[in-house]
C-alpha positions as CSV (number, residue, x, y, z in Angstrom):
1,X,8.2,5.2,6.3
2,X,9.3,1.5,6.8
3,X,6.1,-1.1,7.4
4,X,6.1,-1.2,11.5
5,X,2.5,-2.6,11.2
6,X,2.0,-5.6,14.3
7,X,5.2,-4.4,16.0
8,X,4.8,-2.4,19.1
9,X,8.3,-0.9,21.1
10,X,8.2,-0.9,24.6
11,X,11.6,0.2,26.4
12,X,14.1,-1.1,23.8
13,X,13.2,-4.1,22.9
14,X,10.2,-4.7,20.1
15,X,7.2,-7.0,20.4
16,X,4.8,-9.0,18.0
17,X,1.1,-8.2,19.0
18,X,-1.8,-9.1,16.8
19,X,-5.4,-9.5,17.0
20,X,-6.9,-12.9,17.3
21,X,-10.5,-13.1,15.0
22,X,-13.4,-13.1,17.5
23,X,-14.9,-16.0,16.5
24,X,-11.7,-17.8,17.6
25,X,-11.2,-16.1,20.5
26,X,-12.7,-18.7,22.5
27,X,-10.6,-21.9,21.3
28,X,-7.4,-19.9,21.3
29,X,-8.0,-18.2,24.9
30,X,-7.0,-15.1,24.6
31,X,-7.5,-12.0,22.4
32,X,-4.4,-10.9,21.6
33,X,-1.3,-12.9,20.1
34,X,1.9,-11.3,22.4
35,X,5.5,-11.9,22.2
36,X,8.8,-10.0,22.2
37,X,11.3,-10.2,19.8
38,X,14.1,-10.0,22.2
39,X,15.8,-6.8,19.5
40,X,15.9,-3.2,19.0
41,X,16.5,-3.2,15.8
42,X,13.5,-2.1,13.3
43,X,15.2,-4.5,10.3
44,X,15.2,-7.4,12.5
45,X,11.8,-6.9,14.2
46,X,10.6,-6.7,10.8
47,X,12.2,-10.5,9.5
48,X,11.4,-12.5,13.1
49,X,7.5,-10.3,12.1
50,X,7.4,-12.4,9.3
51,X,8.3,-15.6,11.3
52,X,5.8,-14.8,13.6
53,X,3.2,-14.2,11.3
54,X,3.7,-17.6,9.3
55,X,3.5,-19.3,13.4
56,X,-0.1,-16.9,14.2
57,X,-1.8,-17.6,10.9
58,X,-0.8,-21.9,11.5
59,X,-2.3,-21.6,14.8
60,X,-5.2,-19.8,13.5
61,X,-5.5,-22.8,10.9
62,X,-5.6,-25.0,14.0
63,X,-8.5,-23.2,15.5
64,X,-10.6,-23.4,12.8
65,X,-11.2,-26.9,13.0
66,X,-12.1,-27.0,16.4
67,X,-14.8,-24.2,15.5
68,X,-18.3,-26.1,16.5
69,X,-21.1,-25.5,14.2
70,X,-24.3,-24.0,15.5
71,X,-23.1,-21.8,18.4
72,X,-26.3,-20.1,18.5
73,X,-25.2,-16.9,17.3
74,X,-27.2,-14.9,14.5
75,X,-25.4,-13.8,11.2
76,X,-25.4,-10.0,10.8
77,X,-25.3,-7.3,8.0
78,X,-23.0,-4.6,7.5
79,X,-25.7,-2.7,7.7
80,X,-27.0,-4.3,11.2
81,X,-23.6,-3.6,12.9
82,X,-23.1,-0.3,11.3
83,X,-26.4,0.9,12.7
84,X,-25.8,-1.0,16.7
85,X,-22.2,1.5,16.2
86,X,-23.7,4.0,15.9
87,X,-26.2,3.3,19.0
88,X,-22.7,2.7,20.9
89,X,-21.0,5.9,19.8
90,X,-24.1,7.9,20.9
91,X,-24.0,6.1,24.5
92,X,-20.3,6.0,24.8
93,X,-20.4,10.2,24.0
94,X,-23.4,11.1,26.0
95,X,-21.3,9.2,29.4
96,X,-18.7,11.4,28.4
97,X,-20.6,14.6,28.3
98,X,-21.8,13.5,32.0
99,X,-18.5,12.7,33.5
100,X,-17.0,15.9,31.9
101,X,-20.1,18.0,33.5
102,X,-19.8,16.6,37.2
103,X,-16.0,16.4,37.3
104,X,-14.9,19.2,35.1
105,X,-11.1,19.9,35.0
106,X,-9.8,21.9,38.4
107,X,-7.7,24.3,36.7
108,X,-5.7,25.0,33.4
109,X,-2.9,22.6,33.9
110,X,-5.8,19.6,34.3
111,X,-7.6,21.1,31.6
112,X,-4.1,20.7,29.4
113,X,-3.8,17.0,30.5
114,X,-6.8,16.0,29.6
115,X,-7.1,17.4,26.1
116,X,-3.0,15.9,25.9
117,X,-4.5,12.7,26.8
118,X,-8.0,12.8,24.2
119,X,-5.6,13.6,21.6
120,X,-2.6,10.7,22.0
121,X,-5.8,8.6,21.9
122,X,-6.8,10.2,19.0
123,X,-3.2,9.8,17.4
124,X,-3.6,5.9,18.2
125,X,-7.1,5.5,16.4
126,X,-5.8,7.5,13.3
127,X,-2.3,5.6,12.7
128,X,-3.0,2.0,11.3
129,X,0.7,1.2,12.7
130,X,-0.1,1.3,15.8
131,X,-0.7,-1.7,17.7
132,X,-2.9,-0.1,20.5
133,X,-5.7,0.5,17.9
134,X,-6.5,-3.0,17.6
135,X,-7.2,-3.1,21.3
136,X,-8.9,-0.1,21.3
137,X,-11.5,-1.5,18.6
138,X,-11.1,-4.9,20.0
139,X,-12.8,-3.7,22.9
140,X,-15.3,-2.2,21.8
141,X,-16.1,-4.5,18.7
142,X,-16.3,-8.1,21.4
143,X,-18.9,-6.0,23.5
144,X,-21.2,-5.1,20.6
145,X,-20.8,-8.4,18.8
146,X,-21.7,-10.1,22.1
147,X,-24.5,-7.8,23.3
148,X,-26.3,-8.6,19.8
149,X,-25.2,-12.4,19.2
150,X,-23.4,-11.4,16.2
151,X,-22.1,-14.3,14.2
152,X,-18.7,-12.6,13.3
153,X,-16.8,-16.1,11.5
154,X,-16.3,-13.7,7.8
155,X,-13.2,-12.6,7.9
156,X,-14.0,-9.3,5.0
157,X,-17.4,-9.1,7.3
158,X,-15.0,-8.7,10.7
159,X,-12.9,-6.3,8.8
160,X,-15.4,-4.4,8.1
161,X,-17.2,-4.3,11.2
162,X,-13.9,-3.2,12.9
163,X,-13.4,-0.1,10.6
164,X,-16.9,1.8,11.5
165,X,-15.9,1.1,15.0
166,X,-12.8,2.4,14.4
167,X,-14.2,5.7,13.2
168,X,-16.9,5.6,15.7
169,X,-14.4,5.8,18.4
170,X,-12.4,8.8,16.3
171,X,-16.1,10.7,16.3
172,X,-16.6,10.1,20.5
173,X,-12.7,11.6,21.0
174,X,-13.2,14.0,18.4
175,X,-16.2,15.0,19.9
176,X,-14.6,15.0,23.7
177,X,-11.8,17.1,22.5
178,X,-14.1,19.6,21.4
179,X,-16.0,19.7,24.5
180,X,-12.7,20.3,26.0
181,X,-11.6,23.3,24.2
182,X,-14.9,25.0,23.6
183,X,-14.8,24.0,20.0
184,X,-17.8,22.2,19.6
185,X,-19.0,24.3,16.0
186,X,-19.1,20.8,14.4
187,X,-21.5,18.5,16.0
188,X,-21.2,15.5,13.5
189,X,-17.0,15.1,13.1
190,X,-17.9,12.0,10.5
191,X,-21.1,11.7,8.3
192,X,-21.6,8.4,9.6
193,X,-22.3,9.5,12.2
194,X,-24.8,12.1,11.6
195,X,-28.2,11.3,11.9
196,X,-29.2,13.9,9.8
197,X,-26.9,13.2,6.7
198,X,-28.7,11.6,3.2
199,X,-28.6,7.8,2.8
200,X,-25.8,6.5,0.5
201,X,-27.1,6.3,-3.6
202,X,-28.2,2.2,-3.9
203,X,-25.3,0.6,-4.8
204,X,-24.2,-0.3,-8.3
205,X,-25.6,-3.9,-9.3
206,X,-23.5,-3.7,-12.7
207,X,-21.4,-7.3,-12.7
208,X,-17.5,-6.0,-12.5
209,X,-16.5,-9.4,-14.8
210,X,-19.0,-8.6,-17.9
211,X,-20.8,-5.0,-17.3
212,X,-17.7,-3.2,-15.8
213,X,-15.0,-5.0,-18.1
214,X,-17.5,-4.7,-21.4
215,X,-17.5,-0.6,-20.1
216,X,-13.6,-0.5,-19.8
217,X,-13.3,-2.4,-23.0
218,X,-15.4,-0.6,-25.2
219,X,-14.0,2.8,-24.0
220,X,-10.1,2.4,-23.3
221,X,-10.1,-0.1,-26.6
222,X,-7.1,-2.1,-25.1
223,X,-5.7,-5.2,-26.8
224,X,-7.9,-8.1,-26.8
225,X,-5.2,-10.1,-24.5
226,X,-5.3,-7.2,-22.2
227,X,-9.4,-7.5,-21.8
228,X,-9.4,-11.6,-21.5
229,X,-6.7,-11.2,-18.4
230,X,-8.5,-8.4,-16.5
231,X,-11.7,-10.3,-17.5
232,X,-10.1,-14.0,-16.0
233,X,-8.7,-11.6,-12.9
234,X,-12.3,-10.4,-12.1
235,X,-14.1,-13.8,-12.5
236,X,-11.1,-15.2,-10.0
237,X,-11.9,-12.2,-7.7
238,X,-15.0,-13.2,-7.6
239,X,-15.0,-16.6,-7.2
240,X,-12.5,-15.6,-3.9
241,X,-15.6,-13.2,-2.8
242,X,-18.6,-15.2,-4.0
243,X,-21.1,-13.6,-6.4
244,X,-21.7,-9.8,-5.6
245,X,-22.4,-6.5,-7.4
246,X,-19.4,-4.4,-8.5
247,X,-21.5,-1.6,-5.7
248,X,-20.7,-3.8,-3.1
249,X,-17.1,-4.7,-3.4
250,X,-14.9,-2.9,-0.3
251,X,-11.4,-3.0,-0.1
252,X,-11.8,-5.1,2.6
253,X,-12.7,-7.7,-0.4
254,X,-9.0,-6.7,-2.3
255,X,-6.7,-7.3,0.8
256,X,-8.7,-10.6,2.0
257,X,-8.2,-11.2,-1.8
258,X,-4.6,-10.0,-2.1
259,X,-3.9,-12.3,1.1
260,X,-5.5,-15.5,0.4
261,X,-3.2,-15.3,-3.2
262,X,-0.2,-14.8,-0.8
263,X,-1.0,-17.6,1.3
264,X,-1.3,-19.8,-1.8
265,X,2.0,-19.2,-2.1
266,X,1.8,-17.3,-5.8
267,X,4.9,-15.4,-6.3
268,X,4.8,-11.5,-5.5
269,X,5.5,-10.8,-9.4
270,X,2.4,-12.3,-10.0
271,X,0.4,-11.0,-7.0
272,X,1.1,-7.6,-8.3
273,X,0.0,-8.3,-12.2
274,X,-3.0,-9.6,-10.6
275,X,-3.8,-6.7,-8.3
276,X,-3.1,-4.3,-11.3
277,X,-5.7,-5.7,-13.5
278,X,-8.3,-5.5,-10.8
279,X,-7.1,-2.1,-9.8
280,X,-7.6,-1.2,-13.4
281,X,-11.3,-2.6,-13.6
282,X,-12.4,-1.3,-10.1
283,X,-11.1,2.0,-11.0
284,X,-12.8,2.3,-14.5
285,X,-16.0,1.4,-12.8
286,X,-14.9,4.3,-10.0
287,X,-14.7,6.8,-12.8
288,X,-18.0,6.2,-14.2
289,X,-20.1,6.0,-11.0
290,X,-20.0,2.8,-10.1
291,X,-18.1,3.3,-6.9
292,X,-17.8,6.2,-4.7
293,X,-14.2,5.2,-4.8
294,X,-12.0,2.9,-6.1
295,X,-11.5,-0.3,-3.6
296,X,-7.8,-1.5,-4.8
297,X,-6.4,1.9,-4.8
298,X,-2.7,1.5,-3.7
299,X,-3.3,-2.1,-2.7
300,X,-0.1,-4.3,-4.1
301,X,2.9,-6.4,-3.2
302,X,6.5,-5.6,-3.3
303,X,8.7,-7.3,-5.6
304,X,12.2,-8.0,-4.4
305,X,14.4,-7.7,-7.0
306,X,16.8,-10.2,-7.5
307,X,20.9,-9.9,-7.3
308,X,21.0,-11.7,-10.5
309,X,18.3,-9.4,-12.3
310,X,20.6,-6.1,-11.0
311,X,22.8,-5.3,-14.1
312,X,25.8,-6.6,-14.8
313,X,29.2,-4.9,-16.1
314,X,30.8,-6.3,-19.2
315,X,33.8,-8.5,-18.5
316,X,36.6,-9.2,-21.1
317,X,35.0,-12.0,-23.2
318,X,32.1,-9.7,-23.8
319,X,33.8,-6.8,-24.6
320,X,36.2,-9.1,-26.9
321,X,33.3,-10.8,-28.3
322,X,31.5,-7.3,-29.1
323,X,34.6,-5.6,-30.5
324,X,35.8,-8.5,-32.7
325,X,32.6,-8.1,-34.8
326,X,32.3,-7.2,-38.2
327,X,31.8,-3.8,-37.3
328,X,35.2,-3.0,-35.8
329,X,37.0,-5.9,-37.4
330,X,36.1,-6.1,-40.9
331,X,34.9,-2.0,-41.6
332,X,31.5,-2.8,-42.3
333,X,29.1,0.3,-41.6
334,X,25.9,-1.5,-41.6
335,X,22.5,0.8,-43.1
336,X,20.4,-0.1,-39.8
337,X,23.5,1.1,-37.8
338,X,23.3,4.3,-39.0
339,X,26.6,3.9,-41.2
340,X,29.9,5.1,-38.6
341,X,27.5,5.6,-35.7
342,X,27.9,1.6,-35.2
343,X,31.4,1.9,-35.3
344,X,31.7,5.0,-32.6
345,X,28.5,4.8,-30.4
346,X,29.8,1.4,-28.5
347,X,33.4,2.8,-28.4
348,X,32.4,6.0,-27.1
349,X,30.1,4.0,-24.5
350,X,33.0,2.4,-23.5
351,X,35.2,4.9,-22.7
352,X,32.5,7.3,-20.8
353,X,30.5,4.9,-19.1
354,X,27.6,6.3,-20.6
355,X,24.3,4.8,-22.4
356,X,24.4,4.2,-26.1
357,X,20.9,6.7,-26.4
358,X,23.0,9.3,-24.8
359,X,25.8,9.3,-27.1
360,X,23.7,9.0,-30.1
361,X,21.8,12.5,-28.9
362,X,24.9,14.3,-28.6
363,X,25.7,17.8,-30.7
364,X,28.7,19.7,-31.4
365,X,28.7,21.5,-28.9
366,X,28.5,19.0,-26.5
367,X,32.0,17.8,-26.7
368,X,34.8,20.8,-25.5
369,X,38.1,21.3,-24.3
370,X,38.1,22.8,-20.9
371,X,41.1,23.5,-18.3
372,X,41.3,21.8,-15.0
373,X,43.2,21.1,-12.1
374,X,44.2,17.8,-11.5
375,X,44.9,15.7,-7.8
376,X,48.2,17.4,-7.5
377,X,46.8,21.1,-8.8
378,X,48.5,21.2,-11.7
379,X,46.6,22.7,-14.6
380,X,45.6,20.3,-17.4
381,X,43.4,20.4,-20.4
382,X,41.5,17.4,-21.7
383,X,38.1,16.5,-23.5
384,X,34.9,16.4,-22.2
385,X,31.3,15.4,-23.0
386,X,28.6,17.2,-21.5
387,X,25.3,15.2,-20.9
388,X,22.2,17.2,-20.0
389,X,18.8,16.9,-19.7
390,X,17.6,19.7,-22.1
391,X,13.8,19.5,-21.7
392,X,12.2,21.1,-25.3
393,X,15.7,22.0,-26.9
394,X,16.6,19.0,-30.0
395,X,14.4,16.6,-28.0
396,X,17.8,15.6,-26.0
397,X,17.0,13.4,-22.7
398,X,18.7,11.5,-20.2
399,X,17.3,8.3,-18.4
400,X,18.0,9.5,-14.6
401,X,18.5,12.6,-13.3
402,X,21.9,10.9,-12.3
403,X,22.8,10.7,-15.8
404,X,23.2,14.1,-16.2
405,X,26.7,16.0,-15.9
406,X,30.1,16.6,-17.6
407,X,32.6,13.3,-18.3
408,X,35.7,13.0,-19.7
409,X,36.5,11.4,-22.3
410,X,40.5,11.8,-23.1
C-alpha cells in the first residue's frame, strides 16, 4: 500500500495536515499545519507532500528560536506521563460508562449506530495513515501536558508520550464497544492498562556500543570491518540520543535518529547501511534479552534507483568488441573458460537472450525439436531450449521466476 501518511482526502481533492510539536504551538498559533493540494491524484499529493514537508519543518526551524527559556513548566518522565494516561483513560472510561447508563440506545437501529460509530473511531486510532489520529491524540495529549505543566520540548519524549495516549484512547473505545455489545469478558483490552498486570523486568543497563556489540561479535564472528562499522554506527546513535542503556532505547530513538540523518542531507544509500548496522546490533541484543523487542525493526529508507544503474543492452561496438576477441577470432579455448564453453556460452547468450549461468546449466535434454504453428498457422519445426527451475534435480536454477520457459533458438 502506497505511503498516504500526512495526506487526508476530502471530496476529491487531497490535503496536507500535520501536527505542530506542543511546545511550539504557542509561537506558531495553531495546532495543526492545513493546506490542500488542489489534486486528486495520490502520485501527485504524494510529490507537493514532500514540498510541503521541506516548507513545515523550515517553519518549525523558525519557531525554535523564538522558544523563551524558563516558561515555568516542569520536565517529565516517561514514566510520569505514562502513569497521568492512565489516570485519564480511567476518567475518560468511567464518563463513558455514565453517559451510556442514563442515555442508553432507544432501540436496535441506535444501538447499531453507535457501535458503527465506536468502531470507525476505533479504525482511526489503529491506522497510522490516517490524519484524524493525530487530532484525536492531540487532544487529549495538550490537555494532560497542560493539566500537569509538562515540559514537552523532546521531540523522542513527545513521541513517546503520544503513543500511550494513543493506546489509551484504543483501551476507552475498546472498552465502550464492549459495553455496547455485551462483550465485556475482557476488562483490561491493553496490559498497560491493567492495574493488576506485573511491572516490566528493569531494563537492560548493557552499553549497545561495547557490551551489545562485544556480544554480537563474539558470537556471530563477523569480519573485523564489519564489527568497527556497527561499532562507529552505535557510538553515532548514541551521540544523536545522548548516553543511555541499550534497555532504554525505543524506536522512537531510530526514527528521530533515521530523520535527523535525512535532514542532514546524507544520501538514502547511506541512510539505509546505517539503519542496517543498528538494526543488526539492536536485534542481537533483542535475541538475548536485552530488549523485549527489537527497536529498528523494519525501520529504513528507500533507495531510488537510478536510470543509469538499470541495465543496459549491448549495442554494436560492444558486441564487435566482445566477438573480435581471441576467443572467436583467433580459436583459442582458454583453461579458465572451460575449453569450447567460452566460445559457445556468449554466442548462445546472444541468440536467446538468456543469462550466461543459464546456458552453462543446460543438459541434453534441454535442447529439442518441437512442431509449432507459426503467425499465419502454418506448421513449422525449429529448435528450442528449455529453461526451468528444477529445484533438487543437477542443482539447475534460474535467477527469476521470469527466467523460466521454453526459447528458441533457430
Amino acid at each position: 500500500m502506497a505511503d498516504m501518511q500526512r495526506l487526508l482526502k476530502r471530496g476529491d481533492t487531497y490535503h496536507y495536515h500535520r501536527r505542530v510539536p506542543l511546545h511550539l504551538v504557542d509561537i506558531v498559533g495553531k495546532k495543526f499545519v492545513r493546506r490542500t493540494l488542489g489534486t486528486d491524484s495520490p502520485k501527485e499529493a504524494r510529490r507537493r507532500r514532500t514540498l510541503e514537508d521541506a516548507r513545515t519543518e523550515a517553519m518549525f526551524r523558525e519557531a525554535e528560536k523564538g522558544i523563551k527559556p524558563g516558561t515555568g513548566r516542569m520536565s517529565v518522565s516517561l514514566d510520569a506521563l505514562t502513569a497521568y494516561v492512565r489516570e485519564t483513560v480511567e476518567e475518560m472510561d468511567r464518563k463513558s460508562s455514565e453517559r451510556l447508563a442514563l442515555s442508553p440506545p432507544a432501540d436496535k437501529r441506535q444501538l447499531a449506530d453507535m457501535v458503527e460509530d465506536a468502531q470507525v473511531q476505533l479504525g482511526i486510532l489503529t491506522d497510522p495513515g490516517d490524519p484524524r489520529q493525530d487530532e484525536f491524540v492531540a487532544k487529549v495529549s495538550d490537555r494532560i501536558a497542560h493539566a500537569h505543566e509538562a515540559d514537552l520540548t523532546d521531540a523522542a519524549l513527545v513521541a513517546q508520550f503520544a503513543e500511550i495516549v494513543r493506546r489509551g484512547l484504543v483501551e476507552v473505545t475498546r472498552r465502550h464497544i464492549g459495553r455496547l455489545t455485551n462483550e465485556n469478558g475482557t476488562a483490561f483490552h491493553d496490559a498497560a492498562f491493567d492495574p493488576a498486570a506485573q511491572a516490566p523486568a528493569a531494563a537492560s543497563v548493557a552499553a549497545l556500543d561495547t557490551d551489545i556489540v562485544d556480544g554480537w561479535a563474539a558470537e556471530r564472528k563477523p569480519s573485523q570491518k564489519a564489527v568497527d562499522s556497527c561499532r562507529s554506527e552505535a557510538r553515532k546513535f548514541l551521540a544523536h540520543t545522548g548516553p543511555k542503556a541499550v534497555g532504554t532505547i525505543t524506536r522512537a530513538d531510530v526514527l528521530t535518529y533515521k530523520a535527523a540523518m535525512i535532514a542532514d542531507g546524507q544520501s538514502p544509500a547511506n541512510i539505509k547501511t546505517r539503519l542496517s548496522r543498528l538494526n543488526t546490533v539492536l536485534g542481537w541484543a533483542a535475541e538475548n534479552g536485552h530488549l523485549d523487542a527489537n527497536p529498528a525493526k523494519g525501520i529504513t529508507i528507500k533507495v531510488p534507483k537510478k536510470s543509469k544503474d538499470k541495465r543496459q543492452p549491448f549495442d554494436a561496438n560492444d558486441l564487435n568488441a566482445i566477438f573480435a576477441g581471441p576467443v572467436h577470432a583467433d580459436g583459442e579455448r582458454p583453461l579458465r573458460g572451460r575449453g569450447d564453453a567460452s566460445y559457445w556460452l556468449p554466442l548462445l547468450a546472444l541468440f536467446s537472450g538468456a543469462r550466461l549461468e543459464e546456458m552453462a546449466q543446460l543438459r541434453p535434454h534441454d535442447v529439442a525439436r518441437h512442431t509449432y504453428a507459426d503467425k499465419d498457422s502454418q506448421t513449422r519445426q525449429g529448435w528450442f531450449i528449455t529453461i526451468v527451475e528444477v529445484d533438487g534435480e543437477d542443482g539447475t536454477t534460474v535467477k527469476t521466476v521470469g527466467s523460466e520457459g521454453p526459447g528458441a533458438v533457430a
